[in-house]
N, C-alpha and C positions, 0 to 999 in steps of 0.2 A: 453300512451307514455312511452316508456323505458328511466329508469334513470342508470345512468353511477352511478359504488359502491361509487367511492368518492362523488357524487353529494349523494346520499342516506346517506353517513357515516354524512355529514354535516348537512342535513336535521332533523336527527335524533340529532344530539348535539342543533340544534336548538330550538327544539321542547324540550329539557329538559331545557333550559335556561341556560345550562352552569351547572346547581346546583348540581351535583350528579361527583365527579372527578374520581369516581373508574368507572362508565360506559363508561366517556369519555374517561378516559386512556383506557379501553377496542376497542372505536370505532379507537383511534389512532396507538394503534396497529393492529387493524386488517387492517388499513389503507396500514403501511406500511407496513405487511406480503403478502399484493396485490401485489405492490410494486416489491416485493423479490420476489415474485413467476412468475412475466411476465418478470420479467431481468434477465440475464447473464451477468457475465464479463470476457473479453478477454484476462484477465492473475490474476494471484491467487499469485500473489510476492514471497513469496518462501514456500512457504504453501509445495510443494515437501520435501524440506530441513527438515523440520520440522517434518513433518508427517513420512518422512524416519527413523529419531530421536528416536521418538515414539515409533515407531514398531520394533525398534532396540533394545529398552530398556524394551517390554513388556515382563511380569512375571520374570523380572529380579530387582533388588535393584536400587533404585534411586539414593544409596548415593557410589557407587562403583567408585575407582580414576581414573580421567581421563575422566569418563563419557562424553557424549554428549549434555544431558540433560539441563544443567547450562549454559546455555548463558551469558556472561557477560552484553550485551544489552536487551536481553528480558529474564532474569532471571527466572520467574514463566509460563511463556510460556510451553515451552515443558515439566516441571512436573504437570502444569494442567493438560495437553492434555493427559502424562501419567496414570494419576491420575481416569479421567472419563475413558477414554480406557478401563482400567484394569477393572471397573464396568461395563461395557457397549459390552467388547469383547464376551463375550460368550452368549449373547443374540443377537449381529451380527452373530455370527459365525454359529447360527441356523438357522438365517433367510437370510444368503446370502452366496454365497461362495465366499465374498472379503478376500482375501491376510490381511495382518494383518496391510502391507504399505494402504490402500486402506480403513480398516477400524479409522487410523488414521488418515487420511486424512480428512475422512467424520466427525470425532469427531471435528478436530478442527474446520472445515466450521459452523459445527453446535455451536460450542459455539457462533463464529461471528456473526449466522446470530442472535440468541439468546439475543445477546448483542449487537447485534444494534437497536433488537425493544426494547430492555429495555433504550437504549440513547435517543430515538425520545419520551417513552412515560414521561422519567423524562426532557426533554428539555418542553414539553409542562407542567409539574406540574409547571415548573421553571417561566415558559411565565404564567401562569396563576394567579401566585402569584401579578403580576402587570398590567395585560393589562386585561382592561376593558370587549374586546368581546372574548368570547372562540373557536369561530370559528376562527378569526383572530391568536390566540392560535397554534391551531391544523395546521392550514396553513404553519407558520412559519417555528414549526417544524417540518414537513414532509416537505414540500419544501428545508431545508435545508440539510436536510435527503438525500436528491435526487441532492447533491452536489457532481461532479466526487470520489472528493479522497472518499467521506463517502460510494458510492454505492457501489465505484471499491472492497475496502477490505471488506465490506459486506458478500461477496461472497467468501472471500479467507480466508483459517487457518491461517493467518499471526493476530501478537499481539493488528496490533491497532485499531482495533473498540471496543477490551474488555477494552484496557486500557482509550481510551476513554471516556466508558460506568463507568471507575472506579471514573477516573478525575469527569466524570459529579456529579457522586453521591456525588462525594465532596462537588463540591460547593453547591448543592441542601443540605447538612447535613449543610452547614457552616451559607445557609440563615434559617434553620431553629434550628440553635442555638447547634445541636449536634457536638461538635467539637474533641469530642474522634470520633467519627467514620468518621467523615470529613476526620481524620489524617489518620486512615488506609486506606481508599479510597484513600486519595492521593500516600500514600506510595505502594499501592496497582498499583496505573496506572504506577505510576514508574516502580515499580520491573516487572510489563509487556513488558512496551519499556521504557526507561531509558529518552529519550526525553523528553517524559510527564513529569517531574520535572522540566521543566521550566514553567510549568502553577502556580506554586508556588507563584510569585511575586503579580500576580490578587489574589489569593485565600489569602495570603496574607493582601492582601490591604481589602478583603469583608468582612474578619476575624474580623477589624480593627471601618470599618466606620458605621456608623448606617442605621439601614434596612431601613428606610424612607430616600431614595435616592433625595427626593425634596430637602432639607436640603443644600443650598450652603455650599462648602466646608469650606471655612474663615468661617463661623456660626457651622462646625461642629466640630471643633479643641475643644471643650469643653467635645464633648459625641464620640470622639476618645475612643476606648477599645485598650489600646495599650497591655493588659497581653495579651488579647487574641490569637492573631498572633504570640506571644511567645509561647506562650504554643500549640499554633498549630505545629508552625516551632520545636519545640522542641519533641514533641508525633511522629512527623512525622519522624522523622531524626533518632530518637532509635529505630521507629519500621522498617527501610528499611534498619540500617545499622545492626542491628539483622537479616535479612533475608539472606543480602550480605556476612555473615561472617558464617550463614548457608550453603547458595551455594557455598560460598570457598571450606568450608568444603567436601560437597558433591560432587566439583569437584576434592577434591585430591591438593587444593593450597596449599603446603606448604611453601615458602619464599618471599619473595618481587619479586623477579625476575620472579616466576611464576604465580604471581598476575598482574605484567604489561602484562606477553606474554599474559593472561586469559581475560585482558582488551584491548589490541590490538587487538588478534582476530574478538572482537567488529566490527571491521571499514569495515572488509569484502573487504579491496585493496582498497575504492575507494579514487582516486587522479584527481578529479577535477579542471579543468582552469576557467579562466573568471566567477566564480561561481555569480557576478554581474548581469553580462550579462544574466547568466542562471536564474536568478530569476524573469525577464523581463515575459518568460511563465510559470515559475516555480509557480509563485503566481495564474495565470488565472485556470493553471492547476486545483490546488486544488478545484474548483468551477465548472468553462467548460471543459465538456471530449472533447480534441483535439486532441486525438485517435494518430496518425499518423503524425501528420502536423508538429510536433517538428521540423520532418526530415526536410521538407519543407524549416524551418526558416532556419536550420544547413545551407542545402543547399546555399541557400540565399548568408547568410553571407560571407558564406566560399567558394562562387561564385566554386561550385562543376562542373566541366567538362563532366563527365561520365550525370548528370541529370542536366540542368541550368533551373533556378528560378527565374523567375520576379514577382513585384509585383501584378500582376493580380493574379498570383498562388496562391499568400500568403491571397489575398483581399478574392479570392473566400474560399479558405482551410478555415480558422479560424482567419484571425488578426482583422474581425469585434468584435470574442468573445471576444478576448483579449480587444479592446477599450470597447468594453460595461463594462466588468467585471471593468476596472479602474474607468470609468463613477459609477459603483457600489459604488466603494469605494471613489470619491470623494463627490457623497452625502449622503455616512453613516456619513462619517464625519463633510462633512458638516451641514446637519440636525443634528447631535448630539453636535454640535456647536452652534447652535439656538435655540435649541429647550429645551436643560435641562441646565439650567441658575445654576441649583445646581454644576454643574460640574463630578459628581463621573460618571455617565454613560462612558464618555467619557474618564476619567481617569481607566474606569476599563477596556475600550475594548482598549486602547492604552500597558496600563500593560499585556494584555494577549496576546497582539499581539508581539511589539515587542521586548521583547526577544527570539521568536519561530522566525520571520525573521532574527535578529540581528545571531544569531547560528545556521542559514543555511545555511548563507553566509559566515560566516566567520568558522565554526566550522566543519559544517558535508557538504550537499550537497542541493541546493537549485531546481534542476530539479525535485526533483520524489514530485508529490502529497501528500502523506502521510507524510513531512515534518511538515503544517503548520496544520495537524489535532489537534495537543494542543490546538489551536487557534479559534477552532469552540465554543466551550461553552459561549464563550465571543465574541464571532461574536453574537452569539443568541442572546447573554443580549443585546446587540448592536440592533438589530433589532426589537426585545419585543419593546425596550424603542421607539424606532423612530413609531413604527405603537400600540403604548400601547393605543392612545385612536383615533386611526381613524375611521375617520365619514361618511360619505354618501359621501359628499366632499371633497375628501382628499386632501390636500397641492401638488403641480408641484413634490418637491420632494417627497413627499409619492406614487404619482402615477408611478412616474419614475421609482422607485425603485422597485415595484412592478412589473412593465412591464419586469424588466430585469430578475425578480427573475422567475416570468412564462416563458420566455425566456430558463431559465438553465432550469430548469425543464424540461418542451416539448423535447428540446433539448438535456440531458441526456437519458431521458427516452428512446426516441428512437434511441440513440446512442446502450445503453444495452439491449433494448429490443431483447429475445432470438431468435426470426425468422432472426433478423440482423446478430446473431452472431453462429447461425448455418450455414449460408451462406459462411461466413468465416471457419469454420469446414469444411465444406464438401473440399471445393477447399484447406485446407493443406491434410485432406486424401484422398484428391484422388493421392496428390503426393506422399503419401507413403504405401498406401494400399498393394501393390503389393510386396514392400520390407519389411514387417510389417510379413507376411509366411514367407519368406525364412530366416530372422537373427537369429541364435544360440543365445544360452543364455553366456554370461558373454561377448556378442559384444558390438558395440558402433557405434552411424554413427555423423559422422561429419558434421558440417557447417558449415559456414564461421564465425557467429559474433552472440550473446546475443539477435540480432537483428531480427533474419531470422523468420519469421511469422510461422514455421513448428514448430521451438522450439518451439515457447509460443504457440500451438495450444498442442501440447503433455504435455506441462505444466497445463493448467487447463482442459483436457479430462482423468482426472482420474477416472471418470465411464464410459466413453465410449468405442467405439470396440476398441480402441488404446490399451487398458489395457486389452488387451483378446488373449494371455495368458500375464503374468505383464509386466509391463514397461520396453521398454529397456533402454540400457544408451545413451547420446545425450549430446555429445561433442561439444564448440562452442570453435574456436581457437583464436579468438580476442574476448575482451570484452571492450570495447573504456573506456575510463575514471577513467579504475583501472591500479592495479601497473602491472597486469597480461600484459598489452602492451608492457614490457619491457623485457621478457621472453616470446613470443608464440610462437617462434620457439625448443626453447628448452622443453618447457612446452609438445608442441604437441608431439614432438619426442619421451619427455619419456612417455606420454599416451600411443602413440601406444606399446612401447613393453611391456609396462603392462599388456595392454590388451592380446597382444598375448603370453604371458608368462602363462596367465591365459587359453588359449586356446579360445580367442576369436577371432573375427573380427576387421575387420573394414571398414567400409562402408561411403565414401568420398563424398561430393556434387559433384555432377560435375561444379558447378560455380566454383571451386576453375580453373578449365583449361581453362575460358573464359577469352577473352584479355579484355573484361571493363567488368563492373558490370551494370545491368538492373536495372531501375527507381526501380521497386517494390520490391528489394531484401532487400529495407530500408539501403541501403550501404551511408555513407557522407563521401567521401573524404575530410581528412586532419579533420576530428572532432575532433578527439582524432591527437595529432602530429605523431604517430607513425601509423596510419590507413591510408597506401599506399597503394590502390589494386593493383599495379607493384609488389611492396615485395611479397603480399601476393601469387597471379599470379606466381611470377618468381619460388617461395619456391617450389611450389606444379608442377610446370612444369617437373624436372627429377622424380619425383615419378611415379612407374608404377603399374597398375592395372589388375586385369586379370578375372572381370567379372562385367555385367551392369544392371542396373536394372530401369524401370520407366523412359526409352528415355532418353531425351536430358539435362530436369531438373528432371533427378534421382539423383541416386548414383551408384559408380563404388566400388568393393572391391577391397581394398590394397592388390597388390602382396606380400604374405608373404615369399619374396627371397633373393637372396643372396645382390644384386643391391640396394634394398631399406634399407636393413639392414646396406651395409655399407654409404649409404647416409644419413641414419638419427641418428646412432650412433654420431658422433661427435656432433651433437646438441644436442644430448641427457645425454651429459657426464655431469654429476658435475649437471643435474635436475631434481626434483623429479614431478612425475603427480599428478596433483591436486586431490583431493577428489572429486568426481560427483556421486551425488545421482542418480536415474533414473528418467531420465528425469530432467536435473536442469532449474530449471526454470527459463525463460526467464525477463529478466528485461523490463518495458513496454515503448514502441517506444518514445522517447524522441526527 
């Protein structure tokens, strides 16, 4: 009888008893490098941006003014990426002929994938330190592992599965009493994405309370370590505001005024509404991939004319996951309510939780999944403690919770499983295969919104024929939710003569000349206030073209004449074109 790897990986921890933690950390990594090797994900977040960065700055000085490098949000970010690159390029450069954008690309995916089996194998040291069976261990954390927001950036050079990876080592140093390296692990998940400092207030509190979490709280007010959280919060706070005054440096800050523009650029435009509202899927997110179905909800709401949405839509799409995932969260709590009479369990997955909600809603943006990733190391300890000593019999809510968790599981897995998501590949290049030969270099082709399924498909095919010869550029003229809504007419205008100034192209969807927008273009009318497909329709209606490519849903090139010239001029007065890497990457269908 054939046994399936993870049935064998378990078999095998069984058969040791748990007793040997460097063989199991081995079987739970190769767990989840299985894992990583049968998935795909269908957008890489700005992994382009970054990797562009990189390759920009190779065999050049990190510390030159103005650099790119220095991110005010993810600080140490792109001078790792530089960093290994510069070690690692001329050993690519033998063994492939990737472009230098291409080899940094690949550098950062690899540190992620890197540092996410090193998050699952120290989540499971962390679960081991308290739950009785080690298999139920290994379960935990790779089933959490297999959580949308954790797989999705897995896969992609964006910062937060290292920073992640950095958080966790935190607290794993804090339970085991190293608190000098605790702090630079924290200060360390920071300066990756800036976010990850509000896991602070938990790490904090572990710093503080005693390891033996039986221990009700009123009974522990005696064996409180209250230096310790100071001297945590204090190691931590000199060693990231020493990095910060590094990367000033290195970025060329010299006054207050260009220390705010240095921290504003941070925000990346976005200006979010109802961000309330948006956290209703924003929280499901982070746990069930619902891929698409955002749109679904958008529609819904905002009762969309071009696509109308009733509840059967939504019943079938995804608003089952969303009720399960809530069902989740009402008996973690509830069971951590019952069940640890000490109280700290519960006050430590409340402290890590909300402050990552509390400053998604009110501070940054509560739709994208990788918001409440602070939040998973203390979802674990949350989970450890509810199934730390389950038995043959396990409690209505132990089983429950279990049922939901193989649920996400199953259901992720084959959301990213890569036969699904070459499926999707194939059908965006077939719609640009044909215009992929004909576009000169320094062109750019257009589409309608952040949204279009071609961008994000050009956005994570940076090993595939897309990139054969490099990347071209791919302009999206509305981006719903940033400030860029308020300028896409001028914005667009001055792109184009940039580009042609440069002597490039420019290659138009043709959706811009249909009178409505088709279900699958992922278009929501009225999501963003300013996302009218009439404006957008009417803008693009006198613009004339003078050659077609790829039928009906191709692209047409911009007449570069007299007629367009003086039509887009005056949109174009007094606005500068944005910066676009090649290929920028598509933000993921909300």
């Amino acid at each position: 009888m054939r046994v399936s790897p993870a049935a064998g990986i378990i078999h095998q921890m069984n058969q040791r008893g748990g007793g040997n933690s460097v063989q199991n950390c081995f079987l739970v990594a190769a767990a989840y490098g299985i894992v990583l090797l049968c998935t795909s994900s269908p957008i890489v977040g700005d992994t382009n941006n970054y990797a562009k960065s990189v390759a920009d700055h190779l065999g050049k000085s990190p510390f030159a003014p103005y650099n790119t490098l220095w991110e005010f949000g993810h600080l140490l970010w792109r001078p790792l990426g530089w960093l290994v690159l510069t070690f690692i390029s001329p050993i690519l450069s033998r063994l492939t002929d990737w472009t230098d954008f291409v080899q940094a690309a690949f550098t950062l995916i690899s540190i992620s994938w890197v540092t996410s089996i090193a998050t699952v194998v120290l989540w499971y040291l962390l679960l081991e330190d308290y739950m009785t069976s080690r298999t139920a261990a290994f379960l935990i954390a790779v089933v959490l592992a297999c959580a949308d927001a954790f797989i999705l950036y897995a896969h992609s050079g964006s910062s937060y599965i290292p920073g992640l990876a950095a958080l966790t080592a935190s607290l794993y140093c804090i339970r085991k009493g190293r608190l000098f390296l605790a702090a630079i692990f924290y200060g360390l998940a920071a300066l990756l994405w800036l976010p990850y400092i509000l896991g602070g207030p938990a790490l904090f509190l572990l710093a503080a309370i005693p390891s033996d979490w039986s221990v009700p709280i009123l009974d522990s007010w005696p064996q409180l370590r209250i230096a310790r959280p100071i001297r945590f919060a204090a190691m931590s706070a000199a060693f990231i505001i020493a990095v910060y005054c590094l990367g000033a440096a290195a970025h060329g800050v010299k006054s207050v005024s260009e220390a705010k523009d240095w921290y504003a650029d941070a925000n990346h435009g976005w200006s979010q509404s109802q961000r309330a509202l948006r956290l209703a899927t924003g929280l499901p997110r982070s746990t069930f991939y619902l891929g698409k179905d955002g749109i679904l909800f958008k529609r819904f709401l905002r009762h969309d004319p071009y696509a109308p949405t009733g509840i059967a839509a939504l019943l079938k799409a995804s608003l089952w996951k969303m009720a399960v995932f809530y069902l989740l969260v009402a008996l973690l709590l509830f069971h951590l309510w019952r069940s640890s009479p000490s109280g700290w369990p519960l006050l430590i997955f409340v402290a890590g939780a909300c402050p990552i909600v509390f400053f998604a809603v009110f501070i940054f943006e509560p739709s994208s999944p990788e918001r409440f990733l602070p939040a998973f190391p203390f979802v674990l300890i949350a989970l450890g403690w509810v199934f730390r000593d389950v038995s043959a019999k396990p409690s209505f809510a132990q089983a429950s919770m279990a049922a939901i968790l193989i649920v996400m599981t199953v259901s992720n897995i084959f959301a990213f499983a890569t036969p699904f998501a070459s499926r999707e590949d194939s059908a965006a290049w077939s719609r640009i295969a044909q215009l992929r030969s004909r576009i000169p270099s320094n062109s750019a082709i257009v589409v309608t919104t952040n949204q279009d399924k071609m961008e994000q498909y050009l956005g994570h095919a940076i090993f595939g024929p897309v990139s054969r010869p490099p990347l071209f550029l791919v302009y999206d003229v509305m981006e719903p939710g940033t400030v860029r809504m308020l300028q896409w007419r001028g914005e667009f205008a001055a792109y184009v003569f940039t580009t042609w100034n440069k002597g490039g192209e420019i290659w138009v969807s043709r959706r811009f000349w249909s009178e409505k927008p088709m279900p699958d273009w992922n278009w929501v009318e009225g999501d963003d206030p300013l996302q009218i497909w009439r404006d957008l329709h009417t803008f693009f209606l006198p613009i004339q073209t003078d050659a077609d490519c790829d039928g009906a849903d191709g692209f047409s090139r911009l007449a570069h004449n007299e007629s367009n010239l003086n039509y887009l001029a005056p949109f174009a007065a007094g606005y500068k074109a944005p910066s676009y890497v090649p290929v920028q990457a598509g933000a993921e269908v909300r």
